[in-house]
N, C-alpha and C positions, 0 to 999 in steps of 0.2 A: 123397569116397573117399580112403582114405591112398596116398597113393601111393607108397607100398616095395611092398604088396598089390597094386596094381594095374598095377604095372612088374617085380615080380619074375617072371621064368619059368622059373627054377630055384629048388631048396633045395636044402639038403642041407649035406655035411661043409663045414668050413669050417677055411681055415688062417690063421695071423696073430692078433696080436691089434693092437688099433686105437693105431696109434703116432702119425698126425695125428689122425684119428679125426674123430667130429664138430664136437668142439671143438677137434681142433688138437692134444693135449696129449697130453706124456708123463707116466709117472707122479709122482707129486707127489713123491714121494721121490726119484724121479733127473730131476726136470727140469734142463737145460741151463739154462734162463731165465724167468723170471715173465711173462710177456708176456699184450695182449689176449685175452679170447678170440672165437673166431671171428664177424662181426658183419661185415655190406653198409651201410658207412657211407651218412649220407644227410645231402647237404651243400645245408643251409636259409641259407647265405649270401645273401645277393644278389649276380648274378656281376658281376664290374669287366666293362665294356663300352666300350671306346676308340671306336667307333662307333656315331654319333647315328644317326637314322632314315635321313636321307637318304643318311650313308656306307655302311648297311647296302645300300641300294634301288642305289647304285652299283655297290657289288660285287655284289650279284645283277645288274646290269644287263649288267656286263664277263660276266660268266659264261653270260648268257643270248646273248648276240652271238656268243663264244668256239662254243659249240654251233650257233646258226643258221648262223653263217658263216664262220665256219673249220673248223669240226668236229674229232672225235675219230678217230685210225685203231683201229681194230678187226679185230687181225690174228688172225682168229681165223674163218673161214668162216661155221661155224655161228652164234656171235653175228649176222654182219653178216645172215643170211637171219631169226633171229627178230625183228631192228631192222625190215628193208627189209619181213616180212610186219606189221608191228604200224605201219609207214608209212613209216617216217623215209626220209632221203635219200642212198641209196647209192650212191656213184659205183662201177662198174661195170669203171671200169678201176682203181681204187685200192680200199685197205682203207677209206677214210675216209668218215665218216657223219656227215649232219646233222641235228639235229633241231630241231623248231618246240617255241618254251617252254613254248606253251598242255598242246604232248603231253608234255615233262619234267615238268611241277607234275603234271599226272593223275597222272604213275608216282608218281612219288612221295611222292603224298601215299596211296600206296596200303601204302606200308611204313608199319609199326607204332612207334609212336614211344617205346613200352617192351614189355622181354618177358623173361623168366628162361628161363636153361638148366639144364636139370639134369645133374648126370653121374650115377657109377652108387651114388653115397652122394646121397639126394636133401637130408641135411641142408649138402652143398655146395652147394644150388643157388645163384645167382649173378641178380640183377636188372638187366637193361642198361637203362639210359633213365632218365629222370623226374630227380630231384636224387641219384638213388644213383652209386656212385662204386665202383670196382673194380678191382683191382689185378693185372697177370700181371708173371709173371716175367721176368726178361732173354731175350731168345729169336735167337738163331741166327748169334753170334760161332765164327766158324774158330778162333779162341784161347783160352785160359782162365791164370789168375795166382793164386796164394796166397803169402804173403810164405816159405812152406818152399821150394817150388819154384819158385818164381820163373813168368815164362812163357812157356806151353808149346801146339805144338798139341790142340783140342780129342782126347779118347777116350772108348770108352766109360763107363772107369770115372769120369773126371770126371763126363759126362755125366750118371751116375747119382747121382752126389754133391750137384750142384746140385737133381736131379729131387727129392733127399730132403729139400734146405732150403726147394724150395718146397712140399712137403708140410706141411713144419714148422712154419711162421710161418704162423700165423692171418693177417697182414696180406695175403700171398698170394692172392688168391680163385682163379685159373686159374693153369693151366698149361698155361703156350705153347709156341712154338715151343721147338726145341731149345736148351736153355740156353744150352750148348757143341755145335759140330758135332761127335760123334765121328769122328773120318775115319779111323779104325782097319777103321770099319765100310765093306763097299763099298757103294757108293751106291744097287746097287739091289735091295737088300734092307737097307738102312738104317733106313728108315721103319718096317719092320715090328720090328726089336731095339728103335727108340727108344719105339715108341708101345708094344708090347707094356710094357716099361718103367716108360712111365708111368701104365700104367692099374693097375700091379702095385703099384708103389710111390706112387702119389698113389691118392687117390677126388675130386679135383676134377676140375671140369669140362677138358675135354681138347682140342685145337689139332688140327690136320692142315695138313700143307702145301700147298698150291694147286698143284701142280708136275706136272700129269699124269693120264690116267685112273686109270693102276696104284694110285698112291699116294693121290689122293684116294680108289678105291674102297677099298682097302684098310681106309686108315684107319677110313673110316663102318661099315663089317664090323666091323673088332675095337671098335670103341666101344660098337655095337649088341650083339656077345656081353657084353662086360665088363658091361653094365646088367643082362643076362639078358634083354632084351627082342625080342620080334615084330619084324618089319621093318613093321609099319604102328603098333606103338607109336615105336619110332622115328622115325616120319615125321610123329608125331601131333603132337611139340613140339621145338622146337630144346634139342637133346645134346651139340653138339661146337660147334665153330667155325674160322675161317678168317682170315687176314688177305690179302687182295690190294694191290699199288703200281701205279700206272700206272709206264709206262716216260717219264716226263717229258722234255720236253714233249709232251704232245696223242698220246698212244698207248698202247693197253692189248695187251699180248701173247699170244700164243696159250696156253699152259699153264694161269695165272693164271686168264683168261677159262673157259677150260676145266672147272678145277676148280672155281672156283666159280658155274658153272652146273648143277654136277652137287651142289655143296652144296643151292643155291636150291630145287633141284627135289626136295629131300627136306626141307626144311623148315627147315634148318642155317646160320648164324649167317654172313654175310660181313662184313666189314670193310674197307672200300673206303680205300685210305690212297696218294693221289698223295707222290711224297718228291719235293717243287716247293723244293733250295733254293734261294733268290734272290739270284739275281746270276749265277747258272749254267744250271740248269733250268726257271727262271723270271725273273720279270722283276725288279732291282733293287729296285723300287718293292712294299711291303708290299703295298700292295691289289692291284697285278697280280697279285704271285703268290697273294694269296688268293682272284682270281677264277679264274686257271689252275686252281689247287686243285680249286674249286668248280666249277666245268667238268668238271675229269676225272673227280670224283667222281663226280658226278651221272649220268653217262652210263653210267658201268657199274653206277651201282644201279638206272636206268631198265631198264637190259638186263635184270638180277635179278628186278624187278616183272613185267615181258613174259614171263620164263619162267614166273614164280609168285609172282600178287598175294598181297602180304602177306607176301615171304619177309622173315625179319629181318636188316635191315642196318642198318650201322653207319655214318656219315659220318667218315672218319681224317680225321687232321691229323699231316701232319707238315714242316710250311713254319719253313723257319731262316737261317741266311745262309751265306757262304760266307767266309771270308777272304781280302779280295781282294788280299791280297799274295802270297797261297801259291795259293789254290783249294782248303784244306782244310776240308771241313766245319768249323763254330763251333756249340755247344749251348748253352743256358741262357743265351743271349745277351739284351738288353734286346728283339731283332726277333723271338726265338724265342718270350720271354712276349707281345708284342705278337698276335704271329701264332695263337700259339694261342687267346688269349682271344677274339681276333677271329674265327676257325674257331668257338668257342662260340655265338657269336651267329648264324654262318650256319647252323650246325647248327640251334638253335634256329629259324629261321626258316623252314625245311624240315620241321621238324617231327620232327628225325631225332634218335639216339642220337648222343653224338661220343667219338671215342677221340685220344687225344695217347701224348707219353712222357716219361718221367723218363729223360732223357738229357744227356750228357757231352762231353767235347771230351778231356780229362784221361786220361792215361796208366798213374797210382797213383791209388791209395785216398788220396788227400791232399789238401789245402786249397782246391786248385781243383776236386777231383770231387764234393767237398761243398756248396761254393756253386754249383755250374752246375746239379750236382744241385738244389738245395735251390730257385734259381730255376724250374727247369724244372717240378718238383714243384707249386711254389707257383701258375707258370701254369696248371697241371690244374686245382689246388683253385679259383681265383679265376674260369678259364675255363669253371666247370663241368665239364668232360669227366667223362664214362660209364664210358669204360675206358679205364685208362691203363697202356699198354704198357712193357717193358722196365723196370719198377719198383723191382726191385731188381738190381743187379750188376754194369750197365754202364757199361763203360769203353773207350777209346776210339776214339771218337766208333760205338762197335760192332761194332769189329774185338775185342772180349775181354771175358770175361766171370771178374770178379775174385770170390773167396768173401772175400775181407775186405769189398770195398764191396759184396756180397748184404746181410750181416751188416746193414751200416752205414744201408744203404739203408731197409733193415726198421725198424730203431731210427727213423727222420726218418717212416717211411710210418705205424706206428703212433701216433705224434705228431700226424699230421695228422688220421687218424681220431678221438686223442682229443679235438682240437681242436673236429672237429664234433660234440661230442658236444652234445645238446641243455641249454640252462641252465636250471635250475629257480627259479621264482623263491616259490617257498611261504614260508604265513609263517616256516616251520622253518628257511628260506634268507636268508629276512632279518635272522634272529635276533637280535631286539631284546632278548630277555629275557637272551641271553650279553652282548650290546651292555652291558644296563643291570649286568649283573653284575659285569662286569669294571671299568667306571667308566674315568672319567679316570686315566691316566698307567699302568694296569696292562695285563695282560696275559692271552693266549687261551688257551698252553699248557696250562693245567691244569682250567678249566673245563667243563663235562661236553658241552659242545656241541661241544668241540672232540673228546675226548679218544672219543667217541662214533664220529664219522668220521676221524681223523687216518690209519687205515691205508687207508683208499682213496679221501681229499680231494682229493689230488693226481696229474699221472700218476707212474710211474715206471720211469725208463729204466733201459737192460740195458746198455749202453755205456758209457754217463757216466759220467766219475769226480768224484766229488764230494768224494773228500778233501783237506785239506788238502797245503799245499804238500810239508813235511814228511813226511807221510803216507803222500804219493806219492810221493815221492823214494826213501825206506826202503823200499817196494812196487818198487822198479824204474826210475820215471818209464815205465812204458809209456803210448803213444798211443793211439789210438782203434783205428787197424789192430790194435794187439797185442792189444786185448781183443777186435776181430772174431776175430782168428785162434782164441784161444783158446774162446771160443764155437763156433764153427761144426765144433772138433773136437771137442767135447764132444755137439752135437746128435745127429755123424754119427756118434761111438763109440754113442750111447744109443737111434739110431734103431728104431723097431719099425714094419714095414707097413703101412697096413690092412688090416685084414682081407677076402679074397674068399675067393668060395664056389670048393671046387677042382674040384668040376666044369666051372664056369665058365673057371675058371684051366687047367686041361686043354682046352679048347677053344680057348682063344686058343692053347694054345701047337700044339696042334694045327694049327692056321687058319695060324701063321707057318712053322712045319715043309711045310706043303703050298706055301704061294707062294715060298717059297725055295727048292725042288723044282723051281714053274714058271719059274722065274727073276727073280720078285720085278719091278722095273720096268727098261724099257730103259733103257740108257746109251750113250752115245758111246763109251764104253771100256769 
């Protein structure tokens, strides 16, 4: 069955015309940048694995003990009552719960080890699991930086600025959490400006915050209208998704727990991501904090299985060190690619999807947020991970969310995509017959084998500057930053929506004019 046909449940007038579109692309005549086009890369490496069998059997061992015998607190009522009916071991005067291994492998072997979401463009759909690889946006720095205005707290108009770059770039596959907090906006009718936002100005698959009934309900509502769909097509396949952190060490919190039990139970995508760094949160020692990890993990995607076998989740990874001079988080460190490759393997062992991130330590778009970056990056690719978080834009170490390094970010993410691209090896690719033509001591340039593929033999970058010294000099000498800046104003001068239907688009806006009426979610203030 096509499935626009059998998920549309409106027609009708329609406004916009498709400015990411299916493929991503503005019109050819005013594109900003040549770039990929839209493609769920699929990385047929074989992954680097720092751990042989036995160190793998280790950390499943620490992780398995962590559970039977010290357990996880689950400060959340209703979790500890669907643990304690489903058996586990609920201490009665604490939040804390223990469970037996033999019952964690059932759960869990009960979650799907690949699965696509769709949003309400179904040519964005999105594959989590298996050797595919996917990319979200930077998601939920208080600050935001561009080299005009230097930085500043997160608004909405920034807000909206970045929601349009991750439209833009094909390399983007989701959109996450809030690029930039807008704090212009009050908190509890926040969620409903930013999401309404993103469903307006993206058609990829779409984030909701864990943070509460209000807001998780909210969110699943306007996602469910924006599709145009049934509340049991909604529930028929994962549409949105979630990321949850334990509260490290050995605790998951009430809201978090919350919300994403109320994803679980509609079918919607969770993301279990302990943030274990070591030396602080966890233990010194790589493999402690990767069994912490894998402990914390585990226990609230067993919970997820208990509300609803087979709901789709995600194994996080987000284990890195600390600086133990300062106590300031460190990213793209040699323990952060260690940590995560080795999360690869427990993932894989589990049988489960794994999410990491392309993360920073770095304060500018400059030399150090390009190598921390570019390790961090490399640890995804190497370590397998499924979906990799925060991929374009972040800087530091998550407190700011820069549109030069979105730009830059994008430029190294498509790279890695091209990277995976599959090698051909036909006789056409061996080309003996150019080989024999060209002979000793000549050349390819002009041979028909070459002259054939030469515009698309190679990749080609949108940042790079490739001229000469001179060249460049006479140009300026600008940097990488200056050609981000200048791209990412050129995107957002040229930007076009996609296209929604406005019946639909009246309904959302409807849906948020009515909760902002009822007061949208509670606050402390």
């Amino acid at each position: 069955m096509n499935e626009i046909g059998a998920d549309s449940g409106k027609s009708g007038r329609r406004r916009g015309r498709r400015g990411g579109g299916a493929a991503g692309k503005l019109r050819a005549s005013a594109a900003a940048i040549e770039q990929l086009a839209w493609t769920i890369p699929v990385n047929n490496d074989s992954p680097t694995e720092p751990l042989d069998e036995e160190g793998i059997n280790a950390v499943h061992e620490g992780a398995m003990r962590i559970l039977e015998e010290i357990g996880i607190e689950f400060l959340n009522e209703e979790a500890r009552l669907v643990l304690k009916d489903a058996g586990c071991d609920v201490d009665p005067n604490s939040a804390n719960v223990r469970m037996d291994r033999a019952f964690v492998l059932e759960q869990v072997a009960k979650a799907p080890s690949t699965f696509d979401i769709t949003p309400r463009n179904p040519d964005h759909r999105v594959t989590i699991g298996g050797k595919h690889m996917a990319f979200v946006n930077v998601s939920s720095p208080p600050n935001c930086s561009d080299l005009d205005r230097g930085r500043r707290t997160g608004d909405r108009e920034s807000f909206r600025d970045l929601v349009k770059l991750t439209q833009y770039f094909n390399c983007i596959h989701l959109a996450g959490g809030y690029p930039v907090e807008p704090l212009d906006l009050h908190p509890s009718i926040r969620h409903l400006d930013c999401v309404y936002d993103k469903l307006t100005l993206t058609d990829k698959v779409c984030h909701g915050y864990s943070l509460g009934k209000e807001r998780v309900e909210d969110v699943m509502e306007m996602v469910r209208i924006a599709g145009g769909l049934s509340h049991e097509q909604f529930d028929a396949r994962p549409r949105m998704f979630t990321n949850i952190n334990s509260t490290s060490p050995l605790k998951h919190d009430y809201p978090m727990l919350d919300g994403a039990m109320r994803l679980a139970r509609r079918g919607q995508m969770v993301s279990v991501t302990p943030f274990t760094l070591s030396g602080a949160m966890a233990p010194v020692t790589l493999a402690g904090a990767i069994a912490q990890q894998t402990a914390e993990g585990l226990a609230a995607i067993v919970l997820l299985q208990c509300v609803r076998a087979g709901a789709p989740v995600v194994y996080g990874s987000f284990t890195s060190n600390v600086d133990m001079k300062s106590g300031a988080p460190a990213f793209g460190t040699p323990e952060y690619m260690r940590a995560t490759q080795m999360s690869g393997q427990m993932a894989r062992h589990y049988g489960l999807p794994m999410r990491a991130s392309n993360a920073c330590a770095a304060n500018s778009p400059d030399a150090q947020a390009a190598w921390e970056s570019a390790f961090s990056l490399w640890a995804c690719v190497s370590g397998q991970a499924n979906l990799v978080y925060h991929a374009a834009g972040w800087l530091e170490g998550g407190l700011c969310a820069s549109y030069e390094k979105f730009v830059l970010d994008c430029e190294t993410l498509q790279q890695m995509i091209h990277y995976m691209r599959p090698i051909s090896t036909t006789p056409d690719d061996i080309a003996i017959d150019a080989i024999r033509e060209v002979g000793p001591g000549g050349h390819f340039f002009g041979v028909e084998h070459t002259q054939q593929r030469y515009k698309t033999a190679f990749y080609h970058p949108f940042v790079s500057d490739w001229r000469n010294f001179e060249s460049w000099q006479e140009g300026g000498a600008p940097q990488g930053p200056d050609h981000a800046n200048r791209i990412w104003k050129q995107i957002l001068k040229e930007f076009e929506a996609p296209a929604i239907d406005e019946g639909i688009d009246e309904e959302l806006q409807a849906f948020v004019a009515r909760r902002k009426e009822e007061g949208g979610a509670p606050t402390d203030f």
